[in-house]
N, C-alpha and C positions, 0 to 999 in steps of 0.2 A: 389303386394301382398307380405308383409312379410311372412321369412319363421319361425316361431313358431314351438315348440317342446310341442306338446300336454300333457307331463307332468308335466311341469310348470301351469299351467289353468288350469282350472274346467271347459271345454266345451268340447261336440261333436268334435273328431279332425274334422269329416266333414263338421262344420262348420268354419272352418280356412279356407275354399275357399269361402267364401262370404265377396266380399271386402267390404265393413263396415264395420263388426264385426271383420274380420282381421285387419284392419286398426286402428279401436280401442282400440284393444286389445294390438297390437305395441305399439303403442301408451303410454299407459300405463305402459305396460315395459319398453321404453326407460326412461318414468319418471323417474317408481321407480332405475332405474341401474341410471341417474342421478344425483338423489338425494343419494344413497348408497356410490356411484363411489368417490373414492379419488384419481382419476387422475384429471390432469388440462385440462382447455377448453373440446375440442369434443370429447377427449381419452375418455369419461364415455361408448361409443360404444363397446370398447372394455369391459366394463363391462356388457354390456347388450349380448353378443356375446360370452365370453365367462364365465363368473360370476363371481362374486365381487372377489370368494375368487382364483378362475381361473386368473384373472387379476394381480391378486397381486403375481403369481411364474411367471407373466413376467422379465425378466431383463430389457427390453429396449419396454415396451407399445405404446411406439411411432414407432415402427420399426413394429408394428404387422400389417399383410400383408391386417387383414378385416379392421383397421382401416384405413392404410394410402388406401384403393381402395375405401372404404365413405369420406374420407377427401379430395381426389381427385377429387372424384363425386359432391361433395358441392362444393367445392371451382369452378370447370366448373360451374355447374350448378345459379351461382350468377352472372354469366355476362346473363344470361338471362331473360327475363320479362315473368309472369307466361302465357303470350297470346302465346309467343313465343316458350316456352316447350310444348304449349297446338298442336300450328302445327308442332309440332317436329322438331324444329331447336336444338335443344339439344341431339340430337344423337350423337353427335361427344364426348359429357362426357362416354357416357358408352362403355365399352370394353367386348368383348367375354370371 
């Protein structure tokens, strides 16, 4: 479950615990912070995380601690096949 800031969207925060519609609604966000985002490649994360105009008083967006621990997590998580995440051999991407 992503973690969503119930004042960005127009829902129930109590419904941000139903993965679907939290998933969805991610979803959607990372889009639009994609498509807004004028960092290159996966940096657009750090727009969806911290907001377009939040990203833009970075000095060094690529140093930003949420970005590089998703870019970390992707990049593990691509030596795997989704059967193989599904029995949790992919545990060793994610950190405390």
């Amino acid at each position: 479950i992503f973690q969503i800031m119930p004042k960005y969207i127009n829902v129930n925060p109590e419904r941000l615990f139903e993965p679907e519609l939290n998933t969805a609604l991610a979803v959607e966000l990372l889009k639009r912070a994609k498509k807004s985002c004028k960092l290159p490649g996966n940096q657009f994360v750090v727009c969806y995380n911290r907001g377009v105009e939040g990203s833009k008083r970075l000095e060094n967006p690529e140093l930003d601690e949420y970005y590089l621990r998703v870019e970390n997590t992707y990049q593990c998580l691509k030596r795997f096949t989704v059967v193989e995440i599904f029995k949790g051999k992919d545990k060793s991407c994610y950190k405390e």
